[in-house]
Every structure is written in structure tokens, then in C-alpha cells.
VOGU-3710 file (C-alpha; in Angstrom, 3 decimals, decimal comma):
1> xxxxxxxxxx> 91,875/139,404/126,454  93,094/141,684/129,046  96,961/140,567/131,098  95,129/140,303/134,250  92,423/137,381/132,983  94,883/135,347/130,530  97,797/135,494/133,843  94,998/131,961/134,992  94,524/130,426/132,287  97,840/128,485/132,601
11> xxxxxxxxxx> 98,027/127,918/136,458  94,041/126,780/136,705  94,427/124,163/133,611  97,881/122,587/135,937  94,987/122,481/139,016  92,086/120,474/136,582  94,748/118,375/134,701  96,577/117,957/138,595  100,029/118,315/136,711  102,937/117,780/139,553
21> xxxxxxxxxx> 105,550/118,979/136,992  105,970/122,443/138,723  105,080/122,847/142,274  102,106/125,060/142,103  102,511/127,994/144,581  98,539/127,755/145,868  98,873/130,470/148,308  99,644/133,141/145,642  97,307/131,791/143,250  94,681/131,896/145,482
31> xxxxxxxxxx> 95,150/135,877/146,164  94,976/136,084/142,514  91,825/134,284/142,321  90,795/136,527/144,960  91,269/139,655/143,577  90,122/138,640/140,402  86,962/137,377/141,922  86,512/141,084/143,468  87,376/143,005/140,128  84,698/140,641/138,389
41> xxxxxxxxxx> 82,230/141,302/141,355  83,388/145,081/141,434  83,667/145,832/137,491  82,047/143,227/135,431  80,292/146,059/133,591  83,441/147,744/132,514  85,545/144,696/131,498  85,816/144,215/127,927  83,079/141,945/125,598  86,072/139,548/124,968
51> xxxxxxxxxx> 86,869/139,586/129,063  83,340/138,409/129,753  83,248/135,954/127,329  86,475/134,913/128,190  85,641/134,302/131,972  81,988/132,901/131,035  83,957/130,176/129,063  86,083/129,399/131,982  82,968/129,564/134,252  81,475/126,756/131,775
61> xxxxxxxxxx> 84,576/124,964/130,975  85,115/124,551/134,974  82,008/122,898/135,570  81,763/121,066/132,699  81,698/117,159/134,145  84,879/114,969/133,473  84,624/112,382/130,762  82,967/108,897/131,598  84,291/105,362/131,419  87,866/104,159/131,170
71> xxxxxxxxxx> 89,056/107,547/131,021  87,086/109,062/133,890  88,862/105,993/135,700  92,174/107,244/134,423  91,314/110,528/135,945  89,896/109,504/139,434  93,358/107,476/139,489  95,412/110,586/138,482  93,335/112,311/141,288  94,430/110,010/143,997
81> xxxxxxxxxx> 97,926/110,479/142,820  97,656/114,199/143,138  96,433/114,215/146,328  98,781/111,948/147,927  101,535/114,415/146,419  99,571/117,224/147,887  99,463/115,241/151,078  103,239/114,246/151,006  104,204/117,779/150,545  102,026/119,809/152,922
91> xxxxxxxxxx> 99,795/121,599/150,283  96,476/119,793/150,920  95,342/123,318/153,286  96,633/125,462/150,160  94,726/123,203/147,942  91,712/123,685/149,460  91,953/127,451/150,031  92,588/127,564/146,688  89,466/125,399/145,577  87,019/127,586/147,461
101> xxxxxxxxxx> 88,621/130,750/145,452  88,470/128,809/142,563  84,196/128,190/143,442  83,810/131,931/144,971  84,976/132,941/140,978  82,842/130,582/139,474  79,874/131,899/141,515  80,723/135,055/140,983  81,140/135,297/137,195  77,749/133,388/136,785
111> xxxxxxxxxx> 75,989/135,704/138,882  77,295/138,512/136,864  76,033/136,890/133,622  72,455/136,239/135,166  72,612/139,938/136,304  72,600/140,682/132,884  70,534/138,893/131,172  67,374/140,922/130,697  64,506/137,805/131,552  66,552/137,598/135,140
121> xxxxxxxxxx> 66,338/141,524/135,513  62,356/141,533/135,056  61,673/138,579/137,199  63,629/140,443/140,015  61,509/143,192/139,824  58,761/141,402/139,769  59,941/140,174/143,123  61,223/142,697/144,504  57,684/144,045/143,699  56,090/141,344/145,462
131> xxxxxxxxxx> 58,198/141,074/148,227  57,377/145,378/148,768  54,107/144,983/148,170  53,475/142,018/151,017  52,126/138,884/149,491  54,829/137,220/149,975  54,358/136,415/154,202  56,697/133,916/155,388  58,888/133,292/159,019  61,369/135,895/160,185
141> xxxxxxxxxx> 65,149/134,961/158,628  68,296/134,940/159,737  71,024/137,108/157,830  72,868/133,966/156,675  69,593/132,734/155,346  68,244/135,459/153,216  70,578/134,987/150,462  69,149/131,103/150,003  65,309/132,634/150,467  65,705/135,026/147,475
151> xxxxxxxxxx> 67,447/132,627/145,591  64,443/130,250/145,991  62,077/133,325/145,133  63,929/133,928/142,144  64,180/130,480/141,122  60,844/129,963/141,323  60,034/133,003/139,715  62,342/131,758/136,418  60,735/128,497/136,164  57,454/130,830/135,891
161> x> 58,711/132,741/133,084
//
């Protein structure tokens, strides 16, 4: 796996596991984040099999849901404790910044993986091909809401296929 993807694999497992040991530096790990989100956005295509694979398992591994029972207690206890450290030391803005980064890569890798997949690639021309050819009347959208309309196309399209 390429320097640049394996540099985050250290710093995001401290964020999930909320390890105080070393004072995370969110700032800079959230331009990182950033301009790893734009390479993957820019140049998934030309990053290595083992890159992609590497960033779908983080993807996955991310948003996998913590454990249940006494140990999800543990963990929602831990949390509190984290916070309150993030509070005490006037990284809780940091934090966050770094949280959305953390969701803009997420979002980003998985749309690169459904942009691949072949099943995802004919259902978008199919509505792309719909939406061209006019059967598909609905109200006049806002910018901000055209993204959510084609997702809902799409989806709906997928649960088709």
C-alpha cells in the first residue's frame, strides 16, 4: 500500500479507539484527510488494486457498528471520557472538523466503488436515458437538491435491478 494511504491508518484507529495517550493534532489530520479525500475523488482510477482495497476496507471497517452489551457500555463510557478531555483541552471544534473529513472520505471512497461496479454503471444510463428522454416529469429543483433527487432515481432504479 502506497506511503500516502498507510500515513492514516495509525492516527484514525487513536480517533475510533479515542486513545488520549498522544494529543492528536486534529487540525493537520484533517488537511490530510482532506487531500486524501480529493486524490481518491480525483484519481481513484489510477491508485493501485491494493490502494482501493485498502481504502474500501477502511470505508467498511469505519462504519462497521460498535460491539453490543457490556462492552458497547465500556465504549459509550470511554466516549464520555474522551470528550470531556476534548472539552477540557479546547479540541472539541478540531474534533468535529475532523469528523466531517473523516465522513466526506467515507462518502467519497464508496461512491468511487459504486462508480465502478458495472450493475451501478447500467442503471445510470438507464437514467440518464430516462431523465433525456422526458418521462421522468417532476417540480423544478434547487441546486442543493439535485444531488438527493438522483440519488433517489438511482436508488430506485437498483432496487429494480
Amino acid at each position: 500500500m502506497s506511503t500516502a494511504i498507510v500515513i492514516f491508518t495509525h492516527e484514525f484507529e487513536q480517533i475510533r479507539q479515542r486513545k488520549i495517550g498522544d494529543k492528536p493534532n486534529f487540525e493537520q489530520l484533517t488537511a490530510k484527510i482532506r487531500k486524501l479525500t480529493h486524490r481518491v475523488k480525483q484519481e481513484w482510477g489510477n491508485l493501485s488494486v491494493e490502494d482501493r482495497e485498502g481504502l474500501k476496507k477502511f470505508a467498511y471497517d469505519w462504519l462497521e457498528p460498535p460491539a453490543k452489551g457490556v462492552f458497547s457500555l465500556k465504549l459509550e463510557i470511554w466516549a464520555i471520557i474522551y470528550f470531556l478531555f476534548l472539552h477540557v483541552t479546547n479540541q472539541r471544534e478540531a474534533f468535529k472538523s475532523c469528523m466531517k473529513a473523516i465522513n466526506t472520505l467515507i462518502d467519497t471512497i464508496l461512491d468511487a466503488v459504486e462508480r465502478q461496479d458495472p450493475s451501478y454503471q447500467a442503471v445510470l444510463s438507464d437514467t440518464l436515458e430516462q431523465l433525456y428522454s422526458g418521462t421522468i416529469q417532476g417540480k423544478e429543483l434547487k441546486p442543493e437538491e439535485t444531488r438527493d433527487w438522483l440519488r433517489s432515481i438511482s436508488d430506485r432504479a437498483i432496487r429494480e435491478v
